[in-house]
C-alpha positions in Angstrom: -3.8 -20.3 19.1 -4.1 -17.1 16.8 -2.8 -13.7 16.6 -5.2 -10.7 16.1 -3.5 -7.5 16.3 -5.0 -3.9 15.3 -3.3 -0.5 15.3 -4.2 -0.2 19.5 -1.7 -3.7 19.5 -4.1 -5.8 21.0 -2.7 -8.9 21.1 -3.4 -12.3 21.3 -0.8 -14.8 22.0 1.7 -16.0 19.0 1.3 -19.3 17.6 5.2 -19.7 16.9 8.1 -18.0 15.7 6.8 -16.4 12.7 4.9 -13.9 14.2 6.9 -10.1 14.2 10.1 -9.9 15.5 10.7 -7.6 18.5 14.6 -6.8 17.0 14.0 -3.0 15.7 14.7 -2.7 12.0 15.2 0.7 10.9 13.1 2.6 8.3 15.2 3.7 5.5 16.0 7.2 6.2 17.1 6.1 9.5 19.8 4.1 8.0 21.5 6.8 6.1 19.0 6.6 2.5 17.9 9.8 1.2 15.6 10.0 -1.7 14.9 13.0 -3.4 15.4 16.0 -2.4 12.0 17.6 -0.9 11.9 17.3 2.9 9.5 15.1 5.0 6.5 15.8 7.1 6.8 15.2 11.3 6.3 11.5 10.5 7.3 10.6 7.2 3.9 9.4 6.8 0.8 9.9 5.0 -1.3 10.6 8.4 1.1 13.6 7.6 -1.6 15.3 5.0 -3.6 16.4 7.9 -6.8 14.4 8.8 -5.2 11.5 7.3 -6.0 8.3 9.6 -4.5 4.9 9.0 -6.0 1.4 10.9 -4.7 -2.3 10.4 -6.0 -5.5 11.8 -3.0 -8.2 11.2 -3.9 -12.0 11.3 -1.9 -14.8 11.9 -3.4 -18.0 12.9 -1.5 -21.4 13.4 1.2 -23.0 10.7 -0.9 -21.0 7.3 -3.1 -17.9 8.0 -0.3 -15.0 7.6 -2.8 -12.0 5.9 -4.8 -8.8 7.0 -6.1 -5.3 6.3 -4.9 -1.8 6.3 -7.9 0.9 6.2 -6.9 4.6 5.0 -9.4 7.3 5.8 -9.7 10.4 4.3 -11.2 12.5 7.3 -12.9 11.6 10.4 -16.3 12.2 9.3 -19.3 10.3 7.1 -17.2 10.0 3.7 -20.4 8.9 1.9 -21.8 12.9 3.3 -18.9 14.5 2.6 -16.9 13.0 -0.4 -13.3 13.4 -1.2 -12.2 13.8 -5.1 -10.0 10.7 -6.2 -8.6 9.1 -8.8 -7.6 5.5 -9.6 -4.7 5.0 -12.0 -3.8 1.2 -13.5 -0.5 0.7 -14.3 -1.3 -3.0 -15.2 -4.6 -3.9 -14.4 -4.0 -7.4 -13.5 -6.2 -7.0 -10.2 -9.6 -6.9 -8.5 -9.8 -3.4 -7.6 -13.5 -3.2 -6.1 -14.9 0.2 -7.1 -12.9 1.8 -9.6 -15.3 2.4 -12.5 -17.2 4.8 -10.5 -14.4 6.1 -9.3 -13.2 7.0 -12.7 -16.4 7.8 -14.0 -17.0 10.4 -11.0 -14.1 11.4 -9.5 -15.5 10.5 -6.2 -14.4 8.4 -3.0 -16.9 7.9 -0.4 -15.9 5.0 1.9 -12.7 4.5 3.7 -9.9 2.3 1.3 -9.1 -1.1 2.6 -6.4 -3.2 1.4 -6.5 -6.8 1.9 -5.7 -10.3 0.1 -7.0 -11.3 -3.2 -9.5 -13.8 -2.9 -11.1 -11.3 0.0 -11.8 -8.8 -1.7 -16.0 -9.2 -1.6 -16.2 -10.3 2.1 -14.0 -7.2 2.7 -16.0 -5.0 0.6 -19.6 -6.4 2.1 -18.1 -5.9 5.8 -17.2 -2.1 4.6 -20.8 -1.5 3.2 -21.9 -2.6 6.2 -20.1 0.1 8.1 -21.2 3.0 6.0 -24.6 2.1 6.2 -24.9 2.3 9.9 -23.1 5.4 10.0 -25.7 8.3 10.9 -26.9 9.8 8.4 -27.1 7.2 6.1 -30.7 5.5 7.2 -31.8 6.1 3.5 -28.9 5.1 1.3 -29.5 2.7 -1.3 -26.1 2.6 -2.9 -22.2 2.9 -1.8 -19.4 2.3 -3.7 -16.6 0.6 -1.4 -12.8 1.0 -2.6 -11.1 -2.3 -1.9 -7.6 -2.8 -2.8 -5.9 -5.9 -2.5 -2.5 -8.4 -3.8 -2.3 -12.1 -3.9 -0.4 -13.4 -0.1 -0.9 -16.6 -1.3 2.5 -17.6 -0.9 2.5 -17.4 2.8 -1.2 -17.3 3.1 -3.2 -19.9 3.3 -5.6 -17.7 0.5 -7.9 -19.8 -0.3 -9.4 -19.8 3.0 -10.6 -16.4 3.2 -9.9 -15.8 7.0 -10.8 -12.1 6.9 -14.3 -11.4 8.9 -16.3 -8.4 9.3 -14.9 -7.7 12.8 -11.6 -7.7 11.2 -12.2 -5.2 8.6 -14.4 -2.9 11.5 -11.6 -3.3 13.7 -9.3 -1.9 11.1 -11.8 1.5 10.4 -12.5 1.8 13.6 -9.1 1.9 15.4 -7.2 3.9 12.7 -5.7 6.6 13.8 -3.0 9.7 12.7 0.7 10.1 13.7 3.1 7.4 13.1 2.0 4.6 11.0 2.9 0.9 11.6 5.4 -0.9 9.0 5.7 -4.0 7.7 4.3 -7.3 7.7 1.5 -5.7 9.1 -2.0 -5.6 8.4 -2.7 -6.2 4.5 1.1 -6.4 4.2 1.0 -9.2 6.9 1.8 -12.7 4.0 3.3 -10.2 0.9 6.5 -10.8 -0.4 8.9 -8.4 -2.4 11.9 -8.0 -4.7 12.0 -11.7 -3.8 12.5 -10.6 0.2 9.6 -9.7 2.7 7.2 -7.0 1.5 4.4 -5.2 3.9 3.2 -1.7 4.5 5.0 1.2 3.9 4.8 5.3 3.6 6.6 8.3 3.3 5.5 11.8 2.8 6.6 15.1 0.9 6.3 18.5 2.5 7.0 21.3 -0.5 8.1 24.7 -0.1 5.9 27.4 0.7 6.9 29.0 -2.9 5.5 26.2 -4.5 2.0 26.4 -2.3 3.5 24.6 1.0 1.3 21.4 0.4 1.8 17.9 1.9 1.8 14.6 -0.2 1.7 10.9 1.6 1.8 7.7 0.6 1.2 4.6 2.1 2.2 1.1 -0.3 1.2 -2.6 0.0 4.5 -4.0 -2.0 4.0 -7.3 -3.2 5.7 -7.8 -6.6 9.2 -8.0 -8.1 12.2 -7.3 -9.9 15.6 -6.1 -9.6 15.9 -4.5 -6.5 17.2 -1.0 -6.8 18.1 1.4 -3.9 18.5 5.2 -4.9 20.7 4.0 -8.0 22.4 0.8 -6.1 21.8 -2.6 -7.8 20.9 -3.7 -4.3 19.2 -6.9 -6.1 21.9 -8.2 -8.5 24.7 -7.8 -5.8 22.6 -9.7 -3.6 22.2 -12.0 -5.9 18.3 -12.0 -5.1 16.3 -10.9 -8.2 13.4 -11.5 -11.3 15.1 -14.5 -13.7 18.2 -15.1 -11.8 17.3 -19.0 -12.5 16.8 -18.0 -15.5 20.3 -16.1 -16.1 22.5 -19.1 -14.0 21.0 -21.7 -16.0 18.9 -23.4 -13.7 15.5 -22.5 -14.9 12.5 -23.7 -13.4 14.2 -26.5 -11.6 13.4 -24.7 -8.5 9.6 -25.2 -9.0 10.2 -28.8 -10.2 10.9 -32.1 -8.0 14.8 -32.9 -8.9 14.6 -30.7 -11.5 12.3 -32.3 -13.7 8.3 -33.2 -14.4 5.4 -30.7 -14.1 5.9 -27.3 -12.4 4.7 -27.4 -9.1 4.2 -23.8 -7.7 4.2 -24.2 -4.1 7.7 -25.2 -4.1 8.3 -22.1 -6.4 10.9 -19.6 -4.8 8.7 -16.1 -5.2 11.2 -14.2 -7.1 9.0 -14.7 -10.7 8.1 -10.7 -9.9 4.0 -11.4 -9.8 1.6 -10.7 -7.2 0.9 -6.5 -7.3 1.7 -3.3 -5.5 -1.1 -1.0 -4.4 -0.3 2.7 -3.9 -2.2 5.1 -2.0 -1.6 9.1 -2.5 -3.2 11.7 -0.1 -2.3 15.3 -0.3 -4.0 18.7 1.1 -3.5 20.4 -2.1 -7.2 21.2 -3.8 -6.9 19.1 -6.8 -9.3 18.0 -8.5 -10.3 14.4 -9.6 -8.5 15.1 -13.2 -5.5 16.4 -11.6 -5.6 13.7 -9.2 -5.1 11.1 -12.0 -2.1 12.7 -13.1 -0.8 12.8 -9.7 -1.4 9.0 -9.4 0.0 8.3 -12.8 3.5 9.7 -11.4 3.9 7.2 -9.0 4.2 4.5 -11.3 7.6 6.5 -11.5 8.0 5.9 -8.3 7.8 2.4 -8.5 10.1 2.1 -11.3 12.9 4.0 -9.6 12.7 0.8 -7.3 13.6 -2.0 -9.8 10.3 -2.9 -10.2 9.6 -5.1 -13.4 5.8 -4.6 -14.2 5.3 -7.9 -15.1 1.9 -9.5 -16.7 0.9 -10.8 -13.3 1.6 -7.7 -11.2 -1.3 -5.5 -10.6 0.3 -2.4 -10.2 -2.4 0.5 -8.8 -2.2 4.0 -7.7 -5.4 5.6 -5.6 -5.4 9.5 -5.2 -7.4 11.4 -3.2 -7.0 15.5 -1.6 -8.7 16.2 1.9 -9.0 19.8 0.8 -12.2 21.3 2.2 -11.9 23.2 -0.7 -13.0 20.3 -3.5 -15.1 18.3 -1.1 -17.9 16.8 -2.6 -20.6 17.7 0.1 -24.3 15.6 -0.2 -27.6 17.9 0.0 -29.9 17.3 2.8 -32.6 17.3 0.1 -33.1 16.2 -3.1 -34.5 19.9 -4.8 -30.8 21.1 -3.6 -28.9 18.5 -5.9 -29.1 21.1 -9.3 -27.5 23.6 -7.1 -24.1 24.5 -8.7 -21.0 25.0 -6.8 -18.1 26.8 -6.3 -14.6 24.8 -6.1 -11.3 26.4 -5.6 -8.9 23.9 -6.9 -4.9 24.3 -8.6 -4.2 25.0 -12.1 -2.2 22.6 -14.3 0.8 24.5 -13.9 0.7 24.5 -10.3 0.8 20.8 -10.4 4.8 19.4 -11.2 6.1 20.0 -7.7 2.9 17.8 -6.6 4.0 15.7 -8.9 7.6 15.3 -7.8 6.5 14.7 -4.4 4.4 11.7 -5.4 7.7 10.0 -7.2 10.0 10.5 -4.0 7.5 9.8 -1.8 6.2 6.6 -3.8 9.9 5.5 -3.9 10.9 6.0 -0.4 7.2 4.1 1.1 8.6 1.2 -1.0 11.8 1.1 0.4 10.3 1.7 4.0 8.1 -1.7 3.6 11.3 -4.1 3.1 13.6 -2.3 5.9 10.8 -2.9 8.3 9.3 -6.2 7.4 10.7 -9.0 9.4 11.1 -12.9 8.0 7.6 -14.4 7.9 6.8 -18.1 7.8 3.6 -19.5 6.3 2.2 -22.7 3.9 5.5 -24.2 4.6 7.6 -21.2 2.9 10.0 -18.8 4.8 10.7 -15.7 3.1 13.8 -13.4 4.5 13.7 -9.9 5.7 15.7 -7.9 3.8 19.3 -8.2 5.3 19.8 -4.7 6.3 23.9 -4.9 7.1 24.6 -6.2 3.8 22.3 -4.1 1.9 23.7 -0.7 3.7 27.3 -2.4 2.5 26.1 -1.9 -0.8 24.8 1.2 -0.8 27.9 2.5 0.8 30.0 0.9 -1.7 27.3 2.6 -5.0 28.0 6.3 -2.4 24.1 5.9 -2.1 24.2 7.0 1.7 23.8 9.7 3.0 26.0 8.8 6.1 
């Protein structure tokens, strides 16, 4: 039997026990953490940057197939007709991110962004072309660049196997929606792993003060990578004793990875605390920025990400994608081809109008992060279980560090 679950929840029976877990696990705020200090949208979310829609399709499929995809739209309309400026920023560019040379080279996004596993990424990116080009309006294109994100599930996920199809990624576009966003080991977050405990989706948003322009940031994260846990300033990792080289410190090595401790590595009995596997972020705001701007607004979450614990290893493909829904910087397509040496107008903010923007990308970043772990549930896959974080014991901490706000 297999599970196929989009954003609408339709479901398909569960194989076993390791599909979600009906207990509710609190987002972070709800349990008392506060990070930052810029308030939230209506739904903490980055469907809060208006127009803003978010889709998954989750898979799970007998003993191995634990993987998925999440699908962020800009707007509701053709995005090849009416682009959105965006930016791509590559903390370490240990990835396949399909689509990013254009998208530095032109400051441009024009398809939805889908997020998926590794070794999907072309079957993901061929369904997504296949979208756009029936879209009206596109009878005569000739050339699309998809945005296809991914990071490596392959410890719960049977990668190799490639499981995604094209009704999987169409069911992800096409039943994304606004208002609250699902969490978790959900869609592309469905096999990732974190800080050595259960990664996922998750998002947060920033809503600044009308003195500083009144404009929304949101970001949505697919955390799969590492380190030394960190929870607004508490050394949630170390006291957990659940961290990057904690072999390493005790003494015991590799001997995890190694039958009775000795012979060749053998990575699938590997515990996944070695901090690899990537983190994709995704930043929407309403502000008119511009692509230029954008990449300085998707450099700051890399910030972000550090104020996690995060330890930016050589494996971790750390990405940031940026993009504003502003009608005022869209990148509109002439009906006809005389109309393309037309100049245009755009209405976008001056660098100084930029650090609150800024600021909201680091808490927001932060606070997504911690919002995939609280909600991911234990997942087992390939033979490996990997925990949820433990919630109790982690609010202990932070209590005892005087990082709650309750």
């Amino acid at each position: 039997m297999a599970i196929l679950t989009t954003s609408l929840l339709t479901v398909r029976p569960y194989a076993n026990s390791s599909a979600p877990q009906n207990k509710h696990r609190p987002r972070a705020r709800e349990a008392g953490v506060k990070v930052g200090i810029l308030p939230v949208g209506p739904f903490n979310s980055i469907t809060d940057v208006a127009g803003v829609m978010v889709g998954h399709t989750t898979i799970i499929r007998g003993d191995n197939i634990r993987t998925g995809v999440t699908a962020i739209l800009p707007h509701n309309g053709n995005l090849f007709r009416e682009k959105v400026p965006g930016a791509i920023f590559v903390g370490n560019g240990f990835g396949k991110l399909m689509g990013s040379t254009q998208v530095h080279e032109l400051g441009e996004i024009e398809t939805p962004i889908l997020l998926t596993s590794t070794l999907s990424v072309p079957r993901v990116a061929d369904a997504l072309l296949d979208y756009m080009l029936s879209l009206a309006g596109n009878e005569d294109v000739q050339s699309v660049n998809p945005v296809v994100a991914e990071t490596n599930d392959g410890y719960l996920n049977d990668i190799r196997a490639r499981n995604i199809n094209q009704d999987d990624v169409l069911a992800a576009i096409k039943t994304a929606k606004g208002g609250p966003v699902e969490e978790g080991a959900v869609g592309a977050g469905t096999g990732t792993v974190a800080f050595v405990f259960k990664g996922g989706i998750g998002t947060s948003s920033r809503k600044l003060p009308s003195q500083v322009g009144g404009f929304t940031v949101g970001v949505l994260v697919q955390t799969n990578f590492g380190g030394i846990l960190t929870i607004s300033g508490a050394p949630v990792g170390r006291e957990l004793a659940q961290h990057y080289l904690r072999e390493e410190l005790s003494g015991t090595g590799f001997n995890l990875c190694r039958p009775e401790g000795k012979g060749e590595t053998d990575s699938s009995l590997c515990h996944p605390n070695e901090a690899n596997g990537s983190v994709i972020i995704v930043i929407a705001t309403d502000a008119p920025v511009d692509a230029r701007n954008l990449g300085r607004m998707a450099a700051r979450a890399m910030m972000g990400l550090a104020r996690t614990g995060a330890a930016g290893t050589n494996g971790s493909g750390d990405y940031a994608i940026a993009f504003s829904t502003a009608t005022d910087v869209r990148i509109r397509m002439p009906a006809r081809v005389i109309d393309r040496n037309i100049t245009r107008s755009v209405k976008s903010l001056a660098n100084d109008a930029m650090s609150p923007l800024f600021l909201a990308v680091i808490e927001a970043t932060e606070e997504a992060i911690y919002n995939s772990l609280f909600r991911a549930t234990t997942t087992t896959g390939r033979g490996h279980s990997v925990a949820a974080l433990p919630i109790d014991r982690t609010l202990e901490i932070l209590r005892k560090h005087g990082a709650l706000e309750r």
